[in-house]
N, C-alpha and C positions, 0 to 999 in steps of 0.2 A: 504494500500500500504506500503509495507515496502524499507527499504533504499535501496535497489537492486533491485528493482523494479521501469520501466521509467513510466514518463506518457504516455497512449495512443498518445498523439501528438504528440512524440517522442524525446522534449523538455526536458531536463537534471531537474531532480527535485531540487525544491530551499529548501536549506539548513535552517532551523530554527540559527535566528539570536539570541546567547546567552543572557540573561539576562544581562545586567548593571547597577549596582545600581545608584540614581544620588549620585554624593561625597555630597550635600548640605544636603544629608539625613543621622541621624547617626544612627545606627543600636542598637535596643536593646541590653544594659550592655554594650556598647561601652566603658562608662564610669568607669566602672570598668578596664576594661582592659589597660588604660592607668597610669603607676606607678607615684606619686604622681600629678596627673592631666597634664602629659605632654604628647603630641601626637609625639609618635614616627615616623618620616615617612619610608619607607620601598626601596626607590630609592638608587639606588648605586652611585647618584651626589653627589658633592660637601659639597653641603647644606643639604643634609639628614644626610649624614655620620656627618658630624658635629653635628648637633642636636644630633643624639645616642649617638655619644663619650661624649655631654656635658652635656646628661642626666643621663650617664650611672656614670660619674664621679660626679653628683649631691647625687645618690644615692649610691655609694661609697664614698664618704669622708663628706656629706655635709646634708643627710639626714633628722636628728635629732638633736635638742637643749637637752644640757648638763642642768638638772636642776637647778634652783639657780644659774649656769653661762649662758652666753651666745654665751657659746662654740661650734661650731658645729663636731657631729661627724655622722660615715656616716656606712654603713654595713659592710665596710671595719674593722673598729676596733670594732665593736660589735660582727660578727664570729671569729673575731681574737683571743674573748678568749677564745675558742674549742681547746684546745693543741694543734699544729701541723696540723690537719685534718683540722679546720678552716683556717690556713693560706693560704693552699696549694688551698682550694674550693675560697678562697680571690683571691690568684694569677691567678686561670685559668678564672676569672671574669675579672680582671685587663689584660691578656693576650687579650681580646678580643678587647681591645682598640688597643693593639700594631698590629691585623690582621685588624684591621679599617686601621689604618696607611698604611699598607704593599697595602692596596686596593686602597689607595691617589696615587701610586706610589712614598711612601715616599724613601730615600736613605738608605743603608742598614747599612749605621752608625747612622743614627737616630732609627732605628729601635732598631739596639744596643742597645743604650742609654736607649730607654725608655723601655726595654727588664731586662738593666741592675738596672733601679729602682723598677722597682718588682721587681729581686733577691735580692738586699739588703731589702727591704719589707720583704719579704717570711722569710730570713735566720735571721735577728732579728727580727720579729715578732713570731717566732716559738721559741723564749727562753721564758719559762715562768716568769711574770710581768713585767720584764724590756722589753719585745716586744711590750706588752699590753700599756705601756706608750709611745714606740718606734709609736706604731699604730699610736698614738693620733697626736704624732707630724711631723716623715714622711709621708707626702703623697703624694705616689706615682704617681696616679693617675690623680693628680692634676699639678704633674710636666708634666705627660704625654698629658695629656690637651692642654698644656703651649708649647708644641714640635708640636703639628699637629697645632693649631692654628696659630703658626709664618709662619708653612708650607703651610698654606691655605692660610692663607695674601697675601704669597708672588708669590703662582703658581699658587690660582685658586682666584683671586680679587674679583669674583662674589658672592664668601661664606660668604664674610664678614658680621661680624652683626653687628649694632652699639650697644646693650644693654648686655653690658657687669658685 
């Protein structure tokens, strides 16, 4: 019988109920697919969006230990020293936090702001060595963190985390 085709009873035939995985189960290489063992979630709430922004900005600024110091640096200033094509592949990474924002319904002078710390980012970061150093010590990303986080405090209470 195919799907245009009734039953003889005359009774509308029933639809195959799609597969759903249970969430308790995690699927082969899940594990992999999570970037340094943090599970991204994929909801357009409050608490998803913040998790991405807090992961995303873990692995830009926050990555990797500096050897022999215990400085942390993050993908941010390790492309950064690709001349110019690094910074710019930087900033449309970093952009994505400020369209994380735009999705909060943050204000369009925060959006600025944290629009405006990637451009200083981007425009010394792209001078060569003194950006390179510029990297290590603005970050941008971190400030931008610091802008949606007061903004969740304060408009969505429910996002809060306490392990800061």
């Amino acid at each position: 019988m195919t799907s245009d085709d009734k039953p003889l009873d005359g009774s509308t035939p029933k639809r195959p109920v799609p597969y759903r995985p249970d969430p308790s189960e995690t699927p082969p290489g899940a594990e992999r697919l999570r970037p340094l063992g943090i599970d991204l979630p994929t909801g357009n709430d409050p608490i998803s969006i913040r998790r991405r922004v807090e992961a995303l900005e873990l692995i830009l600024e926050r990555s990797f230990r500096i050897p022999g110091t215990n400085y942390p640096v993050g993908l941010d200033a390790i492309i950064g020293l690709v001349p110019v094509v690094g910074d710019l592949i930087a900033a449309a990474m970093s952009a994505y936090i400020v369209w994380e924002g735009k999705n909060l319904g943050m204000p369009k002078w925060k959006l600025w702001r944290m629009g405006g710390n990637i451009a200083i980012d981007t425009a010394i970061g792209a001078i060569p060595l003194v950006g390179d150093a510029f990297d290590l010590a603005f970050r941008s990303n971190t400030k931008n963190l610091r802008i949606i986080r007061k903004h969740l405090d304060k408009h969505h209470p429910a996002a809060r985390t306490l392990d800061r």
